[in-house]
C-alpha positions as CSV (number, residue, x, y, z in Angstrom):
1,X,-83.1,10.7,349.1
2,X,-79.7,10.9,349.4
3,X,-77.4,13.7,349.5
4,X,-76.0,14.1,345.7
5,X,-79.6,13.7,344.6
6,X,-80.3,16.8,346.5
7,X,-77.7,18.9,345.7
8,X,-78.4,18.2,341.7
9,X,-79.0,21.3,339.7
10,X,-81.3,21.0,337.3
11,X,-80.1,21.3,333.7
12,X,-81.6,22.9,330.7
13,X,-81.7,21.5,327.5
14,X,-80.9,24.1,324.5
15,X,-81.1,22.9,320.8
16,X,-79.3,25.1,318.3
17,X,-81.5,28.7,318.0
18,X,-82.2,28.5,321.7
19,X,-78.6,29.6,322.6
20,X,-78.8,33.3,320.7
21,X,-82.2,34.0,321.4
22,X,-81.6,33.5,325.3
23,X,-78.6,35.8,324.6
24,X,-80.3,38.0,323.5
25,X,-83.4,37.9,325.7
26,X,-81.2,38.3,328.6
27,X,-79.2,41.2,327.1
28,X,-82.3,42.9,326.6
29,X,-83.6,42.1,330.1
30,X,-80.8,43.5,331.3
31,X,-81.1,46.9,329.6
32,X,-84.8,47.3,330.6
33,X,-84.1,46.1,334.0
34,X,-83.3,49.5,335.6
35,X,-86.5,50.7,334.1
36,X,-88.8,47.8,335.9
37,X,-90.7,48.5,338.8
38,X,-89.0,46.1,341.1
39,X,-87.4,47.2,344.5
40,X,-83.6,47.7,344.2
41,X,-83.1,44.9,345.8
42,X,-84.6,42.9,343.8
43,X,-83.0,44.1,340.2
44,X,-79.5,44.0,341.8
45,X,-80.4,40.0,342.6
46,X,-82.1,39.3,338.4
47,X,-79.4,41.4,337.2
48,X,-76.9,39.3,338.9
49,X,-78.4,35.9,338.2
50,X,-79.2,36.5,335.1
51,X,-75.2,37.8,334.6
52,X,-74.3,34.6,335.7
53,X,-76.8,32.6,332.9
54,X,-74.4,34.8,330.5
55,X,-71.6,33.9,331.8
56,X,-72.8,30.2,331.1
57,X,-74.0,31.2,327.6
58,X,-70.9,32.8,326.9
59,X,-68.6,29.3,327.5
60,X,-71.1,27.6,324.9
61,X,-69.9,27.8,321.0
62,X,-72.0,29.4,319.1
63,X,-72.0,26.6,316.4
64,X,-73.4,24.0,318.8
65,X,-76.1,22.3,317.9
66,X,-76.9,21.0,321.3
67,X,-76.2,22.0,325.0
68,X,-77.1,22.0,328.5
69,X,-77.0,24.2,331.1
70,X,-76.8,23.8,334.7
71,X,-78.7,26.4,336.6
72,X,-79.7,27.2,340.5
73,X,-83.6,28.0,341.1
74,X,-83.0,31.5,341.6
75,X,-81.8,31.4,337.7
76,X,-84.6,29.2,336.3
77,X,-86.3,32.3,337.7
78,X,-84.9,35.6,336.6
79,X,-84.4,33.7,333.5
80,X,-88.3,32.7,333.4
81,X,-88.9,36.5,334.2
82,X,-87.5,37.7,331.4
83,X,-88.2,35.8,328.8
84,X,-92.2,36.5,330.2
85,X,-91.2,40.1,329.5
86,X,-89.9,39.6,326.1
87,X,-93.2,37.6,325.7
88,X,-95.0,41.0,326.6
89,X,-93.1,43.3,324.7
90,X,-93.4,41.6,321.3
91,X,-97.1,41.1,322.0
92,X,-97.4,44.9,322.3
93,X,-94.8,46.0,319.8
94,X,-94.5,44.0,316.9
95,X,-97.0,43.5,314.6
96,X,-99.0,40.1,314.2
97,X,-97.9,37.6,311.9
98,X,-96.9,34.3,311.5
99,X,-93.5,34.3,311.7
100,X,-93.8,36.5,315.3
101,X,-96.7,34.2,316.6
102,X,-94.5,30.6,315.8
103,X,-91.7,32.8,317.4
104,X,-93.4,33.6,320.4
105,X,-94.9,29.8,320.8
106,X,-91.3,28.3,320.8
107,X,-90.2,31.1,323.4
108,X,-93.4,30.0,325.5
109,X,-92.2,26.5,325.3
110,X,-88.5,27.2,326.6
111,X,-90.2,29.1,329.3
112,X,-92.7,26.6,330.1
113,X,-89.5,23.7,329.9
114,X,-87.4,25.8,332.1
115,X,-90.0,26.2,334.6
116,X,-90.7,22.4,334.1
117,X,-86.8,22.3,336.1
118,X,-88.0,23.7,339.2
119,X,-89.0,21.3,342.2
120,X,-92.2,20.7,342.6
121,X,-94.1,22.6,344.8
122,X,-91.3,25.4,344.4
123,X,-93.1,28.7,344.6
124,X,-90.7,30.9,346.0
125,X,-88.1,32.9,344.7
126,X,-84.4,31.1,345.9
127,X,-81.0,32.9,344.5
């Protein structure tokens, strides 16, 4: 293997409506955050990773109708954990229909493409 192959970050894909809803999935992450039973240490390290997926979003127009985004392991995976957590939320909170199940199936699918990113074998949580 040589040395630029492993130093690559992976990249996500994100077609047009991906871009807003991870905005908004993060924002919302963000604000539940303090409320989560994680250590401090560990909400101090999502909410900074997942600033930093923001930060990302934020350079991207929001007219585009394709981007990618590069993104470290510790990202794929405060960004993994909160779109699992929006998963769980609208499960218990929003009343079944179709619209909310095709909603949720598509937000599945850019969780299970993210986590398609990481290495293989990569079970641990790196920042």
């Amino acid at each position: 293997m040589s040395q630029q192959e492993r130093f690559t970050l992976p990249e996500l894909p994100l077609g047009f409506g991906d871009l807003g809803v991870l905005r908004d999935i993060i924002q919302a992450y963000l604000a539940f955050l303090p409320r989560a039973g994680l250590s401090a240490q560990e909400k101090q390290t999502q909410m900074h990773l997942l600033k930093g997926v923001s930060f990302k979003l934020a350079d991207i127009s929001e007219q585009a109708v394709e981007a990618r985004i590069l993104l470290s392991v510790g990202e794929i995976y405060a960004l993994s954990c909160a779109i699992q957590v929006f998963i769980v939320f609208v499960n218990h909170k929003v009343s079944p229909s179709r619209e909310r199940d095709e909603t949720l199936k598509d937000v599945a699918r850019l969780r299970q493409c993210l986590l398609g990113l990481l290495p293989q074998g990569g079970t641990r949580k790196r920042a």
